[in-house]
PyMOL commands that place a pseudoatom at each C-alpha (Angstrom):
pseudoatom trace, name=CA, resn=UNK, resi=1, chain=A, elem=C, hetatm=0, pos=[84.571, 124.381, 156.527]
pseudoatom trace, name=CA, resn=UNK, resi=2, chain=A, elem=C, hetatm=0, pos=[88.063, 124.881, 157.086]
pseudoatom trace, name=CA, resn=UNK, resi=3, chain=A, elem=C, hetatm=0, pos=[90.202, 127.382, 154.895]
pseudoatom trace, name=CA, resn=UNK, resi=4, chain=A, elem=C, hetatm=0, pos=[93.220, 124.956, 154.175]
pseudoatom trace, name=CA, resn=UNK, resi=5, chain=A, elem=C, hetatm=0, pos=[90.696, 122.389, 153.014]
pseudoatom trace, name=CA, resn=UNK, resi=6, chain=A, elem=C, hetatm=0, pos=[89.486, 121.815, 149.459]
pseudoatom trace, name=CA, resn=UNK, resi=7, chain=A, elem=C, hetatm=0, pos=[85.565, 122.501, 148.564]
pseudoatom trace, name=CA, resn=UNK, resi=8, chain=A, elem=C, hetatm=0, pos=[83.326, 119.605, 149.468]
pseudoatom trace, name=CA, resn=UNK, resi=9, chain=A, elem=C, hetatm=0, pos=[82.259, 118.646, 145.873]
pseudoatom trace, name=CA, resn=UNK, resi=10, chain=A, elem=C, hetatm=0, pos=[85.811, 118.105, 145.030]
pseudoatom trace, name=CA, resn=UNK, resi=11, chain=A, elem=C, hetatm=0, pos=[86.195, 114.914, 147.309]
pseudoatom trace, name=CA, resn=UNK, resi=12, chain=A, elem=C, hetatm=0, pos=[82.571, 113.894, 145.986]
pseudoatom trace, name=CA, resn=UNK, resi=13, chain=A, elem=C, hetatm=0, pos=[84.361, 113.347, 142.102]
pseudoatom trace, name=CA, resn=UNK, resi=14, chain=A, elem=C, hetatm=0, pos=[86.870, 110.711, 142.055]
pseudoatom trace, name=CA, resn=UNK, resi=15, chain=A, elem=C, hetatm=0, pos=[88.093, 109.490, 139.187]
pseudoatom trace, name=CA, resn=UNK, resi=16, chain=A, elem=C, hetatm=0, pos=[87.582, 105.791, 138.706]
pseudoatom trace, name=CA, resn=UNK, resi=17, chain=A, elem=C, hetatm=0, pos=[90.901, 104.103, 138.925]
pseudoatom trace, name=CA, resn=UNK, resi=18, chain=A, elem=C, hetatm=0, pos=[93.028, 103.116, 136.195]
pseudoatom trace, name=CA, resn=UNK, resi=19, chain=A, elem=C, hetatm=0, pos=[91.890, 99.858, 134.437]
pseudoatom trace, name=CA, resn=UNK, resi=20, chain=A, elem=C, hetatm=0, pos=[94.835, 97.077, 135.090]
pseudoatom trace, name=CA, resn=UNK, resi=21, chain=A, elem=C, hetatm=0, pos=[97.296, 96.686, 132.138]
pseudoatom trace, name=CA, resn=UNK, resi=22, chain=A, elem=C, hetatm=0, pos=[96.122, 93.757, 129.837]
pseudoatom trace, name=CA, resn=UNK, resi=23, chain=A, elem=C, hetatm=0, pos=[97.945, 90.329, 131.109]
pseudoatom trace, name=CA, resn=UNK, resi=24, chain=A, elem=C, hetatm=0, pos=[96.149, 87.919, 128.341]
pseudoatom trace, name=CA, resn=UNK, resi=25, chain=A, elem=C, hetatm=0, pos=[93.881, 88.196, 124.871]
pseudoatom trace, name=CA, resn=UNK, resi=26, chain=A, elem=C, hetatm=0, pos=[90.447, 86.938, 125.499]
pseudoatom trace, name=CA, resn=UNK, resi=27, chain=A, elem=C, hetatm=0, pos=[89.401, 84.205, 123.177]
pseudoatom trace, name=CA, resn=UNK, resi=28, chain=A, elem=C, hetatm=0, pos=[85.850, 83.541, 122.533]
pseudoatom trace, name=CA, resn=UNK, resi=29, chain=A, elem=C, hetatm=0, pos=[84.235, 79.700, 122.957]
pseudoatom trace, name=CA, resn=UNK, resi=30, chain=A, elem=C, hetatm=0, pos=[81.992, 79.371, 120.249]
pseudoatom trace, name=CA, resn=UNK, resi=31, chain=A, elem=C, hetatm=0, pos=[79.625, 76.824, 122.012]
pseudoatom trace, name=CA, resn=UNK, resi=32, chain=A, elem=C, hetatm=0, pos=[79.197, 78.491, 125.925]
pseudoatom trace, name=CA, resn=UNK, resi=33, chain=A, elem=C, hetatm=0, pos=[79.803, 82.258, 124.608]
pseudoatom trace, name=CA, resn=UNK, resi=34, chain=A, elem=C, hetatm=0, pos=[82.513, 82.678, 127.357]
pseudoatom trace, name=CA, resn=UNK, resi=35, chain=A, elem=C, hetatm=0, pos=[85.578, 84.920, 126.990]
pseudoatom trace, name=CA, resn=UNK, resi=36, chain=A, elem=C, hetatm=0, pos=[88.814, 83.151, 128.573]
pseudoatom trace, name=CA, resn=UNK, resi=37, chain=A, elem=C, hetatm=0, pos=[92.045, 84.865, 128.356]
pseudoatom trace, name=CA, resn=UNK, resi=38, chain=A, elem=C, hetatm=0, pos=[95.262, 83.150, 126.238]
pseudoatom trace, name=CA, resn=UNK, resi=39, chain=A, elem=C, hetatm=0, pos=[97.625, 83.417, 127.999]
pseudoatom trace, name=CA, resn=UNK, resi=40, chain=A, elem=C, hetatm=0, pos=[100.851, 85.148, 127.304]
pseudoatom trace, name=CA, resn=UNK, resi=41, chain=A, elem=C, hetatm=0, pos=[103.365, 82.526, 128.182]
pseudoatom trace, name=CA, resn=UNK, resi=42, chain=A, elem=C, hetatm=0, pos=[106.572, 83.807, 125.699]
pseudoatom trace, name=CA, resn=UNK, resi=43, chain=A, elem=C, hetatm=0, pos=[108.224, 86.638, 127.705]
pseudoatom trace, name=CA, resn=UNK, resi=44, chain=A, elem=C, hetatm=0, pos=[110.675, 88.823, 126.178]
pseudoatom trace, name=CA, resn=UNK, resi=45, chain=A, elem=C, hetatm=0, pos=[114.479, 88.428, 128.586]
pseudoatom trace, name=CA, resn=UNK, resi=46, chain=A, elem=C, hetatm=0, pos=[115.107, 91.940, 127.840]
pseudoatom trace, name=CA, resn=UNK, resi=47, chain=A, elem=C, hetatm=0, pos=[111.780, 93.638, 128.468]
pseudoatom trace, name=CA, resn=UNK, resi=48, chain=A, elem=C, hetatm=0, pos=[108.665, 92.969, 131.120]
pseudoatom trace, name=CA, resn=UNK, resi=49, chain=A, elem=C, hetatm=0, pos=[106.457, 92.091, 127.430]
pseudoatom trace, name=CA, resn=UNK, resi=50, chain=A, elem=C, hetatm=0, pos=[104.768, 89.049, 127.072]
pseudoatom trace, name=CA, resn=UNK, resi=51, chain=A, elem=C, hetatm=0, pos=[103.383, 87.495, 123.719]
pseudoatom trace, name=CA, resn=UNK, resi=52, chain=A, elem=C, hetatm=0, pos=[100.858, 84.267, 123.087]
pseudoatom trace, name=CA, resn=UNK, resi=53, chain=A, elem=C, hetatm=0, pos=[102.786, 83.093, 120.511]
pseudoatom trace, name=CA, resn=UNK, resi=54, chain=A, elem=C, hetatm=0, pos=[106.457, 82.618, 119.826]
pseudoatom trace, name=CA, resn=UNK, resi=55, chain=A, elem=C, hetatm=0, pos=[106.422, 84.385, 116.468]
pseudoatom trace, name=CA, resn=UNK, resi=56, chain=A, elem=C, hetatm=0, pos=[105.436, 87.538, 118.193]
pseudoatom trace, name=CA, resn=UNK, resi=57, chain=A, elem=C, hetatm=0, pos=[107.896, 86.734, 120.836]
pseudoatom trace, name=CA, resn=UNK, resi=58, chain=A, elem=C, hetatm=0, pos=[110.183, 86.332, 117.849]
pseudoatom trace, name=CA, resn=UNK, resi=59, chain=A, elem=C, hetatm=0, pos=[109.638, 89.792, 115.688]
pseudoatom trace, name=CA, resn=UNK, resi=60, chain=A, elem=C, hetatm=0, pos=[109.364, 91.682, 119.204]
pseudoatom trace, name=CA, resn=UNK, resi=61, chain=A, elem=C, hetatm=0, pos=[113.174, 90.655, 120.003]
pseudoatom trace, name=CA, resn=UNK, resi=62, chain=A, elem=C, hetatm=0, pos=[114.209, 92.909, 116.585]
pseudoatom trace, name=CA, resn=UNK, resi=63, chain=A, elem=C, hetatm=0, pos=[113.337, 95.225, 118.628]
pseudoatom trace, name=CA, resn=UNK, resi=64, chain=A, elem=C, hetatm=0, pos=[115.834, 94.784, 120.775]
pseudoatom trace, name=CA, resn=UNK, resi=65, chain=A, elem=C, hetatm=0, pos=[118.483, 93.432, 118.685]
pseudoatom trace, name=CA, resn=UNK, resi=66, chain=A, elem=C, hetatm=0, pos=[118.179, 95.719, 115.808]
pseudoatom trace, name=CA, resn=UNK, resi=67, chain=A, elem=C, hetatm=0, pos=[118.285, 93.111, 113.724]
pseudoatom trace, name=CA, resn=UNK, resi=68, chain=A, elem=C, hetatm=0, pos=[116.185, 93.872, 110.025]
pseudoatom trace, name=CA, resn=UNK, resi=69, chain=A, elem=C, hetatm=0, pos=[115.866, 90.620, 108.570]
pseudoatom trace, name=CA, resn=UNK, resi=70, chain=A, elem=C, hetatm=0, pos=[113.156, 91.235, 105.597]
pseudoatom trace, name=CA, resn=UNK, resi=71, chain=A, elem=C, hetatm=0, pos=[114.601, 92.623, 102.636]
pseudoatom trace, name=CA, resn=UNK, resi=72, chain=A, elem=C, hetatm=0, pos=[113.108, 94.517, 100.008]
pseudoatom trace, name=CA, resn=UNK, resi=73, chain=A, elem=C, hetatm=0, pos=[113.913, 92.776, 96.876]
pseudoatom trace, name=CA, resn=UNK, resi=74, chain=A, elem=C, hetatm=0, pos=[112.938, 95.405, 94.222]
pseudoatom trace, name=CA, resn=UNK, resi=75, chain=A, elem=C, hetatm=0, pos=[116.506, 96.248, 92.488]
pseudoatom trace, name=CA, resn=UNK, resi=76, chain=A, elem=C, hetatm=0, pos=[117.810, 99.578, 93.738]
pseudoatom trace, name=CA, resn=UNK, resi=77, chain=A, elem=C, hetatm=0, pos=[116.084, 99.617, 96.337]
pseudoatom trace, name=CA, resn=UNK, resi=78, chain=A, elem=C, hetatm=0, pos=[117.242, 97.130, 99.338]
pseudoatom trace, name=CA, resn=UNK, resi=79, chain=A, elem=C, hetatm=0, pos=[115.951, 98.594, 102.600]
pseudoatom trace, name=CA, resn=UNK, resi=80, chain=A, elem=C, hetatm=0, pos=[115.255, 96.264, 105.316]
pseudoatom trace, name=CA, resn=UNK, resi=81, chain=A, elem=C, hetatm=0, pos=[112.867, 95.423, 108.249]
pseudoatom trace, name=CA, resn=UNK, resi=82, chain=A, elem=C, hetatm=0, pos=[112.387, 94.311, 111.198]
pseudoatom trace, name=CA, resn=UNK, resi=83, chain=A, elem=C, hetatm=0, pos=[108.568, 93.344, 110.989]
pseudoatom trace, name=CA, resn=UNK, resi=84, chain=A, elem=C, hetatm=0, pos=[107.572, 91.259, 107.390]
pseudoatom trace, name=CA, resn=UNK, resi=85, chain=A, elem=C, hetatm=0, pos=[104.193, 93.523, 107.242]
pseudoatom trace, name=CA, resn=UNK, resi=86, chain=A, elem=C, hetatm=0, pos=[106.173, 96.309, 107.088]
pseudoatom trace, name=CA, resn=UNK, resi=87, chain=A, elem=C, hetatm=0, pos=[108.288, 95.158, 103.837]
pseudoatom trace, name=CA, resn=UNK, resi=88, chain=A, elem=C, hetatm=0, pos=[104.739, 94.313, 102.055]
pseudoatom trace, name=CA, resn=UNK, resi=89, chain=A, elem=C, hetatm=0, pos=[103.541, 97.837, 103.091]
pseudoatom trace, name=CA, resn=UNK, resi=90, chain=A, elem=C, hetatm=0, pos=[106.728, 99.088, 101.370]
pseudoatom trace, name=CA, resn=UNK, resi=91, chain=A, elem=C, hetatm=0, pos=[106.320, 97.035, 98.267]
pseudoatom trace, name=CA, resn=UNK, resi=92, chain=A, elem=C, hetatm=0, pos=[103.344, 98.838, 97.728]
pseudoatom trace, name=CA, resn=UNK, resi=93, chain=A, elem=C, hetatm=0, pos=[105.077, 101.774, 96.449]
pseudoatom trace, name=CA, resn=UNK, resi=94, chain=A, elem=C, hetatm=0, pos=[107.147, 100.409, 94.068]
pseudoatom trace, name=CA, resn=UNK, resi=95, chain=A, elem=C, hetatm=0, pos=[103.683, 99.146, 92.861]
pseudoatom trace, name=CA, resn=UNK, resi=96, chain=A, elem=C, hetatm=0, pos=[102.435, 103.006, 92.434]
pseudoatom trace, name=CA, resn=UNK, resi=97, chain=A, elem=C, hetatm=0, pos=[105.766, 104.310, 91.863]
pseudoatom trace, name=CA, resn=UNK, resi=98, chain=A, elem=C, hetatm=0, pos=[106.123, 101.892, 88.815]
pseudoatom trace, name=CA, resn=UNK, resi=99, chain=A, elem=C, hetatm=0, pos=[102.147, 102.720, 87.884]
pseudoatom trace, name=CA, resn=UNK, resi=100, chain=A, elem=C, hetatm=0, pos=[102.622, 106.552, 87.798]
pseudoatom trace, name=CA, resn=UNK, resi=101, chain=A, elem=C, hetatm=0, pos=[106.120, 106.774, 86.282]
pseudoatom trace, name=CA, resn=UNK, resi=102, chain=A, elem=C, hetatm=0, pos=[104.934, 104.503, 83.335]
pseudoatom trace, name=CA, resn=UNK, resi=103, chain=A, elem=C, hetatm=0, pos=[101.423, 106.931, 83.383]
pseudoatom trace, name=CA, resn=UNK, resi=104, chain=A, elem=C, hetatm=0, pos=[103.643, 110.406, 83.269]
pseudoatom trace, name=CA, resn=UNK, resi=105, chain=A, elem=C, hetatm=0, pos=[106.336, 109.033, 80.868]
pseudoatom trace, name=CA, resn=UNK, resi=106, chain=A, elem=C, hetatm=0, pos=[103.445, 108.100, 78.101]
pseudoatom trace, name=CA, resn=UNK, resi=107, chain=A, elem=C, hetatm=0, pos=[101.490, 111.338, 78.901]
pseudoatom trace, name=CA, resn=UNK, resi=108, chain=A, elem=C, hetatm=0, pos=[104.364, 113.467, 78.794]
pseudoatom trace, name=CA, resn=UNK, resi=109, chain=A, elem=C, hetatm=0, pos=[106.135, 111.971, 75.274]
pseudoatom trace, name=CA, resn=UNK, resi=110, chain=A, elem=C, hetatm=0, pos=[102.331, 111.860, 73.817]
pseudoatom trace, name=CA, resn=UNK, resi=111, chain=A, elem=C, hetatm=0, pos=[102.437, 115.560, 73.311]
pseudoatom trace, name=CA, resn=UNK, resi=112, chain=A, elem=C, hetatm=0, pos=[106.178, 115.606, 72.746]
pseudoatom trace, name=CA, resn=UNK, resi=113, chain=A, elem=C, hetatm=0, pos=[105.299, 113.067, 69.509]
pseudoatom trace, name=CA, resn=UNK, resi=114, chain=A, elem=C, hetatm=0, pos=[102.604, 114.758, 68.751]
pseudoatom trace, name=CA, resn=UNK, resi=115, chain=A, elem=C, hetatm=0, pos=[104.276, 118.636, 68.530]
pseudoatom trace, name=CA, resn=UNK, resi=116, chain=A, elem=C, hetatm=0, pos=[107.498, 117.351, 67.008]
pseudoatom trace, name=CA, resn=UNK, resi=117, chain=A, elem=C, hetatm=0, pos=[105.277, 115.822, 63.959]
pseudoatom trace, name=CA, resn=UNK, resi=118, chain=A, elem=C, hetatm=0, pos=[103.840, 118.511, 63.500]
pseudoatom trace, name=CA, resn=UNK, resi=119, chain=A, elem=C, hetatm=0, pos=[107.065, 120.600, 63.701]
pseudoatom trace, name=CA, resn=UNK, resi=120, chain=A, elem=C, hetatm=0, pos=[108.581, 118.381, 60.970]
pseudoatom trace, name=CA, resn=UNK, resi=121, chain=A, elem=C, hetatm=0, pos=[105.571, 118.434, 58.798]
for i in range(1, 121): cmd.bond("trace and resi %d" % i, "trace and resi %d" % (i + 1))
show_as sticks, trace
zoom trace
């Protein structure tokens, strides 16, 4: 063995090479039981993405534009978003927000009531 050369059992352990990035979605055919890809066919003009369907195509280009088009219509509030799942996962905490406020405001004047009758008593 030579000195400048690496150990034998190194060159023995190659790594498997990286799978290829995805180009399609497999779809499933109920009858055979054979995965065929769907193809992307909407590609973004500003990026090297690709989408199967326009609205994804569509919400993707936000992205790039900046553009927020969802608004939250809770008053007070009116952030906006880009992608419509993400204003329904913000709703949700006007939802809890609303829920614990009203719990804490009844809890908290419940002894309130309760001490000041019995103060004036």
């Amino acid at each position: 063995m030579k000195p400048d050369s690496p150990p034998s059992h190194i060159h023995s352990q190659q790594a498997p090479p990286p799978p290829p990035p995805p180009q399609s979605q497999p779809t499933v055919n109920s009858e055979t039981k054979i995965v065929t890809p769907t193809p992307r066919r909407y590609k973004c003009t500003v990026c090297v993405k690709r989408f199967t369907r326009p609205s994804s195509l569509a919400t993707h280009m936000h992205s790039h534009t900046g553009e927020k088009p969802y608004k939250c219509q809770v008053g007070g509030c009116g952030r906006r978003f880009s992608v419509v799942s993400n204003l329904r996962r913000h709703a949700k905490i006007h939802i809890n927000t609303s829920t614990s406020t009203t719990t804490t405001t009844t809890t908290t004047s419940s002894p309130a009531s309760s001490a000041s009758s019995t103060t004036s008593s």
